[in-house]
NUNURO-999562 format. One record per atom (N, C-alpha, C): residue in one letter; chain; y, z, x; atom name. Coordinates in pm, 1 decimal, padded with zeros to 6 digits. Each point is the difference from the previous one (the first is absolute). Layout:
REM residues N
<drengu = A&lomi = A&v = Y&w = Z&u = X&mimar = CA> $
...
This chain:
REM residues 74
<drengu = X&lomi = A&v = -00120.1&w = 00000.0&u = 00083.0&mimar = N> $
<drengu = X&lomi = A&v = 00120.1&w = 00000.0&u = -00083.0&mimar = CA> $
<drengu = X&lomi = A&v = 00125.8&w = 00000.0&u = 00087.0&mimar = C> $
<drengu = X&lomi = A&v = -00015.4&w = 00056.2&u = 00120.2&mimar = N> $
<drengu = X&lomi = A&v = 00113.7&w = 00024.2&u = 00058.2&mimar = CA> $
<drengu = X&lomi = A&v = 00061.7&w = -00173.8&u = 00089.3&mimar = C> $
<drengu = X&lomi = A&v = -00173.2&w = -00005.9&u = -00004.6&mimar = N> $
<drengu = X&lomi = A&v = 00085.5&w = -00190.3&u = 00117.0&mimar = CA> $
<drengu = X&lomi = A&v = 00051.3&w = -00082.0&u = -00133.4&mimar = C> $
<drengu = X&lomi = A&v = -00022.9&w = -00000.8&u = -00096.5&mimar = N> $
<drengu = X&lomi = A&v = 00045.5&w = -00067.4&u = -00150.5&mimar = CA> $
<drengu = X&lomi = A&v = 00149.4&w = 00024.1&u = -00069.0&mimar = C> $
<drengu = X&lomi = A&v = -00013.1&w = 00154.2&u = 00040.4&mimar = N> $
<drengu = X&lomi = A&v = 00185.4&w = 00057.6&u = -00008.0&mimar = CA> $
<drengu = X&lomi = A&v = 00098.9&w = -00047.6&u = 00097.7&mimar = C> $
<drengu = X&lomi = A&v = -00064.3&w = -00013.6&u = 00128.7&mimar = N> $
<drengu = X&lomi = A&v = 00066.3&w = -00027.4&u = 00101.1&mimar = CA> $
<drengu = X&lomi = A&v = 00069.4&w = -00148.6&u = -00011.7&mimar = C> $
<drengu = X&lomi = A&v = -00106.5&w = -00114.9&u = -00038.9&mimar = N> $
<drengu = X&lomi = A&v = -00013.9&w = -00126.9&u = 00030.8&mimar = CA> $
<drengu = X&lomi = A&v = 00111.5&w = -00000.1&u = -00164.0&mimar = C> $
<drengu = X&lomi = A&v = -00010.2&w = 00070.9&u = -00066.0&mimar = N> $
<drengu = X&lomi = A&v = 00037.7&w = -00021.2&u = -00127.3&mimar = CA> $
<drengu = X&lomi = A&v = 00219.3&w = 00036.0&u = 00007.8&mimar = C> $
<drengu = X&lomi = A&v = -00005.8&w = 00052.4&u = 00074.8&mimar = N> $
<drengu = X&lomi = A&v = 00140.0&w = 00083.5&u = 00077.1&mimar = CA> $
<drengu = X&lomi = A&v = 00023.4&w = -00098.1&u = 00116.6&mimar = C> $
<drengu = X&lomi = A&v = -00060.7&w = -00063.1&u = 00083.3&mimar = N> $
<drengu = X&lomi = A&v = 00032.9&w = -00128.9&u = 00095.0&mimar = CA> $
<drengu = X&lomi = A&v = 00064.5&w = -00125.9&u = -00106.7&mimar = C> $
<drengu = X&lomi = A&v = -00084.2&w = -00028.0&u = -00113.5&mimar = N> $
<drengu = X&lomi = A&v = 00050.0&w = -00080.5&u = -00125.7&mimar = CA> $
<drengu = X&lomi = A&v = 00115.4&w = 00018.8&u = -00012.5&mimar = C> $
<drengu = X&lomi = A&v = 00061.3&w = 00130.1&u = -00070.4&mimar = N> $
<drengu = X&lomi = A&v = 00093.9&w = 00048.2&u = -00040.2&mimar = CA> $
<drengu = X&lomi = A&v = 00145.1&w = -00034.3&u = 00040.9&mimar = C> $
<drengu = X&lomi = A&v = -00056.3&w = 00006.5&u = 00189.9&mimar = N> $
<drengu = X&lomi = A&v = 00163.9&w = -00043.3&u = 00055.7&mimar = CA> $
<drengu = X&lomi = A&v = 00011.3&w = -00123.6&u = -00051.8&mimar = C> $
<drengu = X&lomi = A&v = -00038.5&w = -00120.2&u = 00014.8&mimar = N> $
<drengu = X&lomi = A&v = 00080.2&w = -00089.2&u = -00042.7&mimar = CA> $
<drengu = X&lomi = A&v = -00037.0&w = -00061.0&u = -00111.4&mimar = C> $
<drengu = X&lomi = A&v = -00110.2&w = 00064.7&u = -00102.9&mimar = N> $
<drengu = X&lomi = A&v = 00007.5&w = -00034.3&u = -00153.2&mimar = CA> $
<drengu = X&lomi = A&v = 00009.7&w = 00141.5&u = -00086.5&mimar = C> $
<drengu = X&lomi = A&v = 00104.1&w = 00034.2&u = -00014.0&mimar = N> $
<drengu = X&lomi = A&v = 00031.7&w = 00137.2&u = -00081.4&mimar = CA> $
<drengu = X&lomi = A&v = -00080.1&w = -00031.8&u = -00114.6&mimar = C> $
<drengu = X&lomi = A&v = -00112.2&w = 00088.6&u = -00061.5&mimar = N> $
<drengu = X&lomi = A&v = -00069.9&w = 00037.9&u = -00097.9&mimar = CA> $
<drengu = X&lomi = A&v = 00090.7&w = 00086.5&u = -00127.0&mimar = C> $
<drengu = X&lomi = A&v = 00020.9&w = 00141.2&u = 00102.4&mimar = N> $
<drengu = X&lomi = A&v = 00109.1&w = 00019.7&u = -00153.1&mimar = CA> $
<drengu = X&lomi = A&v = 00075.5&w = 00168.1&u = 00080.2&mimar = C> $
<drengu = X&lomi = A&v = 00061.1&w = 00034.1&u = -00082.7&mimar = N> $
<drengu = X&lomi = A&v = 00056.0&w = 00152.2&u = 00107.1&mimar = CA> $
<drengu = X&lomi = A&v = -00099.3&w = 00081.4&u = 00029.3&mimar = C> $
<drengu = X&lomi = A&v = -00087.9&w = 00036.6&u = -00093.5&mimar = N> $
<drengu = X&lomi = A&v = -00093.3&w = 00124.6&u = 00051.5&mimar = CA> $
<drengu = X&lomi = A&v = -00097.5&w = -00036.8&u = 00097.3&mimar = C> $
<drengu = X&lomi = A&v = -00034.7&w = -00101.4&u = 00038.1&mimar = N> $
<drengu = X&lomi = A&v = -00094.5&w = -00076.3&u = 00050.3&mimar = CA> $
<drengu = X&lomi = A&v = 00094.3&w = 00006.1&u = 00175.8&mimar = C> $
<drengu = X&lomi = A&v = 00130.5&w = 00002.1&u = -00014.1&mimar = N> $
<drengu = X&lomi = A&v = 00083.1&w = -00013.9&u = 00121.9&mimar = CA> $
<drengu = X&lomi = A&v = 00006.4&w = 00162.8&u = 00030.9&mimar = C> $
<drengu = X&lomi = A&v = -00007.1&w = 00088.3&u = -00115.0&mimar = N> $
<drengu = X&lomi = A&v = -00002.2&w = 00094.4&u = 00066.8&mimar = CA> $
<drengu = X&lomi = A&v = -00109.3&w = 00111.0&u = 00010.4&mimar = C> $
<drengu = X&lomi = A&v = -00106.2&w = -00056.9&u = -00042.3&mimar = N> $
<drengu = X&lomi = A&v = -00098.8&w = 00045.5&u = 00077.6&mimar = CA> $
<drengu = X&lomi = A&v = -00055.0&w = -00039.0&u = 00126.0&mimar = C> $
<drengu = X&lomi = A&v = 00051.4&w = -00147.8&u = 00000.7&mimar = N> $
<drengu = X&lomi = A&v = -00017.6&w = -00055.2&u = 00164.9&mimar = CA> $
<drengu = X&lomi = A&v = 00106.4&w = 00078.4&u = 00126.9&mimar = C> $
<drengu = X&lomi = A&v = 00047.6&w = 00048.3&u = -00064.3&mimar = N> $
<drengu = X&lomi = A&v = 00181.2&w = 00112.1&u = 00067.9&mimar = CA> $
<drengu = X&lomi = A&v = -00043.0&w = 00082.9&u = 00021.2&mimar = C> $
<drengu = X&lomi = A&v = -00122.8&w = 00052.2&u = -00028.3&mimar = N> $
<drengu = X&lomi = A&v = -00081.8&w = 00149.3&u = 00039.5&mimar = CA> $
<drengu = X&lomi = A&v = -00043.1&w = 00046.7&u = 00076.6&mimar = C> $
<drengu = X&lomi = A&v = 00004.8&w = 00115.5&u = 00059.5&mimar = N> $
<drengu = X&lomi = A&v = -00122.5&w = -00041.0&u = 00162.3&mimar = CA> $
<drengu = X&lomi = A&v = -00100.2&w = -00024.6&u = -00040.8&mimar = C> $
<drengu = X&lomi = A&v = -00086.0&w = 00001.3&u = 00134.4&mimar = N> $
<drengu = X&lomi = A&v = -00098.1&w = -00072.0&u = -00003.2&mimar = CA> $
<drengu = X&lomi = A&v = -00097.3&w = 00079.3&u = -00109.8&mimar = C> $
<drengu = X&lomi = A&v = -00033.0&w = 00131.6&u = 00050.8&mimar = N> $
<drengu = X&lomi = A&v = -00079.6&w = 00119.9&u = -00142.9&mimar = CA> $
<drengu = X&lomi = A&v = 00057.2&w = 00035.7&u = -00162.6&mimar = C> $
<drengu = X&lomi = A&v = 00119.7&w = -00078.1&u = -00016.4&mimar = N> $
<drengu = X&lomi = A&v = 00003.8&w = -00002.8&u = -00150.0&mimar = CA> $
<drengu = X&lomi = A&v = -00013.5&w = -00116.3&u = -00090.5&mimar = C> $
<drengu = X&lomi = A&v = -00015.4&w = -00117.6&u = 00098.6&mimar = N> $
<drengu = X&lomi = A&v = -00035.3&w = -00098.3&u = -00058.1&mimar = CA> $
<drengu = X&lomi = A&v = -00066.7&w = -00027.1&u = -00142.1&mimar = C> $
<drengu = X&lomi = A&v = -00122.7&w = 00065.2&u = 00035.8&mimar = N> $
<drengu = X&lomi = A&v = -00100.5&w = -00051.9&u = -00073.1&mimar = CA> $
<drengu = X&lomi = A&v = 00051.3&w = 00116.6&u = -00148.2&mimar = C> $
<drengu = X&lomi = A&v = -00009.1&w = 00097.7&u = 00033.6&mimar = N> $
<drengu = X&lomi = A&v = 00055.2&w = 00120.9&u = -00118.7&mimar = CA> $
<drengu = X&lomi = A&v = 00094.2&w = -00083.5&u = -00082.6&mimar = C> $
<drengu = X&lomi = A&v = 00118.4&w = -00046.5&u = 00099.8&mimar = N> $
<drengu = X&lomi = A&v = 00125.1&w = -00067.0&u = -00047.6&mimar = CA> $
<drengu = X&lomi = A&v = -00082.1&w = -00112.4&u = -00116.1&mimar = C> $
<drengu = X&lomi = A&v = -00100.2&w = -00088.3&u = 00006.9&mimar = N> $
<drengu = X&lomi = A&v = -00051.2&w = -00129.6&u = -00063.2&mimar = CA> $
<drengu = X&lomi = A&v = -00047.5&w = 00047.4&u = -00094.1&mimar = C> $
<drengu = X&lomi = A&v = -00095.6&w = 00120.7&u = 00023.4&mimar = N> $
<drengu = X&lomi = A&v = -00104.2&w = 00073.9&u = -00142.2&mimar = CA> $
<drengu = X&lomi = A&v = 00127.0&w = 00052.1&u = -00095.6&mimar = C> $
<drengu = X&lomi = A&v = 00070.8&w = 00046.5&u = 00034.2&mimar = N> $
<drengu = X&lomi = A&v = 00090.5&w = 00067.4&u = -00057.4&mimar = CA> $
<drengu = X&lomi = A&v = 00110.8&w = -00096.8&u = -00126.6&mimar = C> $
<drengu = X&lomi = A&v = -00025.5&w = -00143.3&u = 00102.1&mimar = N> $
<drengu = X&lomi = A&v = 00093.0&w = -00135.9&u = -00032.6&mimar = CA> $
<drengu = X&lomi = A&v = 00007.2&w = 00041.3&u = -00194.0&mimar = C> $
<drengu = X&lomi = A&v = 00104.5&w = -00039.1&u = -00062.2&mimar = N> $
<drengu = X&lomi = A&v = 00029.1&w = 00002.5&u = -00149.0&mimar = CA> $
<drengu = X&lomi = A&v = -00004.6&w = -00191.2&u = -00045.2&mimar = C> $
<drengu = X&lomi = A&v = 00026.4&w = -00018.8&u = -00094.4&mimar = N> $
<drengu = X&lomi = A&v = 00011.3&w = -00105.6&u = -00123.1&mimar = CA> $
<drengu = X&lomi = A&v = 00149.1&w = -00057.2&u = 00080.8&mimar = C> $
<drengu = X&lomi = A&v = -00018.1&w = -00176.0&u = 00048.8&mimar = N> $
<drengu = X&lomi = A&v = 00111.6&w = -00040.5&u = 00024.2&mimar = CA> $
<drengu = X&lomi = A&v = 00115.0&w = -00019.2&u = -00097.8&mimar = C> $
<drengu = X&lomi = A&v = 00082.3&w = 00099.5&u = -00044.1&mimar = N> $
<drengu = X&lomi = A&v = 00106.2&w = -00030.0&u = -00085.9&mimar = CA> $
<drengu = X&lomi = A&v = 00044.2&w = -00129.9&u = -00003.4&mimar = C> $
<drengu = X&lomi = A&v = 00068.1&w = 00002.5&u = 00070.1&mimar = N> $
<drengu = X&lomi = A&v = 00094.7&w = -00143.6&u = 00033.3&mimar = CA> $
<drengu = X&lomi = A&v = -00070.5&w = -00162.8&u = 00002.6&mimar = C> $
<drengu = X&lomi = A&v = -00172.8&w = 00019.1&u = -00008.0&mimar = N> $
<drengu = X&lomi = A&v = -00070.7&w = -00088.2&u = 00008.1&mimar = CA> $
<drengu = X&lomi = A&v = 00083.0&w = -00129.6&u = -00104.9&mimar = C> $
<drengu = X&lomi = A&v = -00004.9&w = -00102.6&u = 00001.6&mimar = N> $
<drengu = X&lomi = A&v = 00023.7&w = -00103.0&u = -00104.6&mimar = CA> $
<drengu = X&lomi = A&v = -00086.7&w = -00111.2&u = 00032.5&mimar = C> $
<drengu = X&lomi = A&v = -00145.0&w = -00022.4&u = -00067.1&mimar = N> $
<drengu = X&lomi = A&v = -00060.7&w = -00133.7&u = 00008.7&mimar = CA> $
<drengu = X&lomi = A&v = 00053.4&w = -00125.3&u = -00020.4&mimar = C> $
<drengu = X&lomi = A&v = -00037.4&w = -00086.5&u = 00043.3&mimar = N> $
<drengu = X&lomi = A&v = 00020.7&w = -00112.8&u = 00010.8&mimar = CA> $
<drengu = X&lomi = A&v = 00006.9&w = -00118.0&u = -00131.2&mimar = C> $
<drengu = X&lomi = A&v = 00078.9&w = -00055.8&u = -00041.4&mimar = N> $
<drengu = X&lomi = A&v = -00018.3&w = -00040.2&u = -00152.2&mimar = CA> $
<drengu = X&lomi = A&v = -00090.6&w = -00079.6&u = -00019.5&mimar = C> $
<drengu = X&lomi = A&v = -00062.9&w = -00023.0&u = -00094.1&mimar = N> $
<drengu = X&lomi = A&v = -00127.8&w = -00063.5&u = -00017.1&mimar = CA> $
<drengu = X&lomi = A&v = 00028.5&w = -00142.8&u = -00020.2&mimar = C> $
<drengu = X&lomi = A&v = -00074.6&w = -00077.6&u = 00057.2&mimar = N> $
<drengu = X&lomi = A&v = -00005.3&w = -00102.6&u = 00013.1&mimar = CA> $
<drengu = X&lomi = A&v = -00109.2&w = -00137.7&u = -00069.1&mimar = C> $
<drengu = X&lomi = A&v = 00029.3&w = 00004.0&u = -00112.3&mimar = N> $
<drengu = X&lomi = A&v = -00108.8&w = -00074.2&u = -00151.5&mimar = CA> $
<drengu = X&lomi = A&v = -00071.6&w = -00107.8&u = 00088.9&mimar = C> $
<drengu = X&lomi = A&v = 00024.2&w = -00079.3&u = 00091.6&mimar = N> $
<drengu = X&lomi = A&v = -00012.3&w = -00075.3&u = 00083.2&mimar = CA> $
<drengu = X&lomi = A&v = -00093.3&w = 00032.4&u = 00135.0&mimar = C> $
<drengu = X&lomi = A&v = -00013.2&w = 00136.7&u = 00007.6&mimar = N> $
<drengu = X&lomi = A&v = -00119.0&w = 00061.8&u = 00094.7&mimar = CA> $
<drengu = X&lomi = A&v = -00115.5&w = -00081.1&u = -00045.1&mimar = C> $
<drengu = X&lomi = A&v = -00034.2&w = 00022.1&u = -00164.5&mimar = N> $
<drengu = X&lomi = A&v = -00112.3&w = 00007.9&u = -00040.3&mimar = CA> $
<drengu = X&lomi = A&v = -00010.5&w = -00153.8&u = -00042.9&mimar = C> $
<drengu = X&lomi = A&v = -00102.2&w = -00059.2&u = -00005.2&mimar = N> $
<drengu = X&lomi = A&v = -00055.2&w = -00166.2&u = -00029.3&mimar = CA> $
<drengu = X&lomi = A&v = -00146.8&w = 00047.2&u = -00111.6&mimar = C> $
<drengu = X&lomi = A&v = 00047.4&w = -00007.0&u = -00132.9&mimar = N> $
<drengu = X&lomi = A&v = -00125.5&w = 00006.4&u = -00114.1&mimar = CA> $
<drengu = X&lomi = A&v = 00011.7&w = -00148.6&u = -00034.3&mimar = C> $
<drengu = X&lomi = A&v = -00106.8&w = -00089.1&u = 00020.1&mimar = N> $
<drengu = X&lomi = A&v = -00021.1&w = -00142.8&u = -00041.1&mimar = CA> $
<drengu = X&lomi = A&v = -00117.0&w = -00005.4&u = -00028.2&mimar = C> $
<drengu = X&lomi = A&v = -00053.9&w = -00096.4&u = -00073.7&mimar = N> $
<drengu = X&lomi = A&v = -00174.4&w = -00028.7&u = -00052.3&mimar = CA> $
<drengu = X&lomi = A&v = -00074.5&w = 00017.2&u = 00125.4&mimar = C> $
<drengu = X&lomi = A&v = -00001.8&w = -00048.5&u = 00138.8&mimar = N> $
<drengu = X&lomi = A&v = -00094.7&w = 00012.5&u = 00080.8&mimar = CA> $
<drengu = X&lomi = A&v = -00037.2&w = 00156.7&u = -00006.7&mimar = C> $
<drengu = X&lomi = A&v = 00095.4&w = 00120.9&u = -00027.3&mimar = N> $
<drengu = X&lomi = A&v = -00062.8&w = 00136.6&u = 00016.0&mimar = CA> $
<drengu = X&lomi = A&v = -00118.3&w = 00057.1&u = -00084.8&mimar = C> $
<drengu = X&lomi = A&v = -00014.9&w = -00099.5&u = -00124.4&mimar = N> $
<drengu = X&lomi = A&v = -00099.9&w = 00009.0&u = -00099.8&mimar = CA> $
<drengu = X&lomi = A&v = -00108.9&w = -00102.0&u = 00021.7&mimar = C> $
<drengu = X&lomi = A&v = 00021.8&w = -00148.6&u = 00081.9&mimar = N> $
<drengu = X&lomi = A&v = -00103.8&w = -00115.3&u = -00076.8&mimar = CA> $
<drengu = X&lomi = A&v = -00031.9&w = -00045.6&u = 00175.0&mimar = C> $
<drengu = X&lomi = A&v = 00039.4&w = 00080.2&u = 00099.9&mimar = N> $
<drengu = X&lomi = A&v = 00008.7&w = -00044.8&u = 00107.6&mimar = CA> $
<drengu = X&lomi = A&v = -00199.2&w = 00009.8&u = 00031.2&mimar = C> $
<drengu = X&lomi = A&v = -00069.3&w = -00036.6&u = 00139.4&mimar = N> $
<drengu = X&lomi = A&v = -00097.8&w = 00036.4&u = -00005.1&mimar = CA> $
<drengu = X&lomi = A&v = -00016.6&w = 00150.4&u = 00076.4&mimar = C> $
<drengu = X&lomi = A&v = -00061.6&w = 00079.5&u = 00063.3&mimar = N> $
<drengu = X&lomi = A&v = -00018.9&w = 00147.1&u = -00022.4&mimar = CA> $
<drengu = X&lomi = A&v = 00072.5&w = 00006.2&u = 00138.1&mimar = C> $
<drengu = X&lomi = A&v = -00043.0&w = -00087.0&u = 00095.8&mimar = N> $
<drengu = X&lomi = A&v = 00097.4&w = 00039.2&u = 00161.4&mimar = CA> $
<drengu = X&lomi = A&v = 00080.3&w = -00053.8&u = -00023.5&mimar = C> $
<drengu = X&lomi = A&v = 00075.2&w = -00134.8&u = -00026.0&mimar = N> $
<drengu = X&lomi = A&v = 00168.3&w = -00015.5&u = -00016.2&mimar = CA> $
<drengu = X&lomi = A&v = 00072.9&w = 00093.6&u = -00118.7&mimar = C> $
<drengu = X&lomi = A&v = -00047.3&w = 00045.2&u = -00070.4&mimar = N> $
<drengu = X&lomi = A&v = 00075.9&w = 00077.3&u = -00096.2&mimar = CA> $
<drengu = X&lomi = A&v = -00010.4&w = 00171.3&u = 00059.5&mimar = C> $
<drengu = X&lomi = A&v = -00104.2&w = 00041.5&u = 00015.6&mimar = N> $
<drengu = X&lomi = A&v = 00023.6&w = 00110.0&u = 00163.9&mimar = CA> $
<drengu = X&lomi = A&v = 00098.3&w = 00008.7&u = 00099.4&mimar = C> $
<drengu = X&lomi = A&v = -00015.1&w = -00117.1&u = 00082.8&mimar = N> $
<drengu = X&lomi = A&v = 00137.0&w = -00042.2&u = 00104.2&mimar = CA> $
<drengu = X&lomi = A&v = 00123.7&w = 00023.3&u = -00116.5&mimar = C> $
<drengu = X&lomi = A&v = 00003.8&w = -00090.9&u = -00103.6&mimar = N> $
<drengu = X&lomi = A&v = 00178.8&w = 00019.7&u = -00088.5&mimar = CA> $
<drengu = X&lomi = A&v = 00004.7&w = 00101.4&u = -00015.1&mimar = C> $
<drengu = X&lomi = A&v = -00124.1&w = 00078.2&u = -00071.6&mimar = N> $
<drengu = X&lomi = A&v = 00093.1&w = 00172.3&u = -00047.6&mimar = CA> $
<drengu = X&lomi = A&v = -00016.3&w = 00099.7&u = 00144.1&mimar = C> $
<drengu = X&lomi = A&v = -00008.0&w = -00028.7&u = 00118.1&mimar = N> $
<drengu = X&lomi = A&v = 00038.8&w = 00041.8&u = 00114.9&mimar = CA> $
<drengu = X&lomi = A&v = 00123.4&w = -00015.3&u = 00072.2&mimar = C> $
């Protein structure tokens, strides 16, 4: 857990995740992990808007044969 926090806090510098995540990486080295278990619900989180256009539903997902219609809904 600890090489995963670490590598996860190397991330951080130059792709900020979110504040608590920066400041549990701000910790020494022995509160780290306390600091992560401890981690709360990202407030400030805001997903990404959905995009109707992600998804492709056309006849091949129903009439396709069993491996090309496998591959589509993959």
């Amino acid at each position: 857990l600890t090489v995963i926090i670490e590598d996860m806090c190397k991330k951080q510098e130059s792709t900020p995740i979110n504040d608590q995540v920066s400041q549990c990486c701000n910790e020494l080295y022995s509160q780290k992990r306390p600091c992560f278990t401890a981690m709360g619900i990202d407030t400030k989180y805001v997903p990404p808007p959905f995009d109707p256009m992600m998804f492709n539903f056309d006849e091949k997902m129903c009439n396709a044969p069993p491996a090309e219609r496998e591959a589509g809904q993959l």
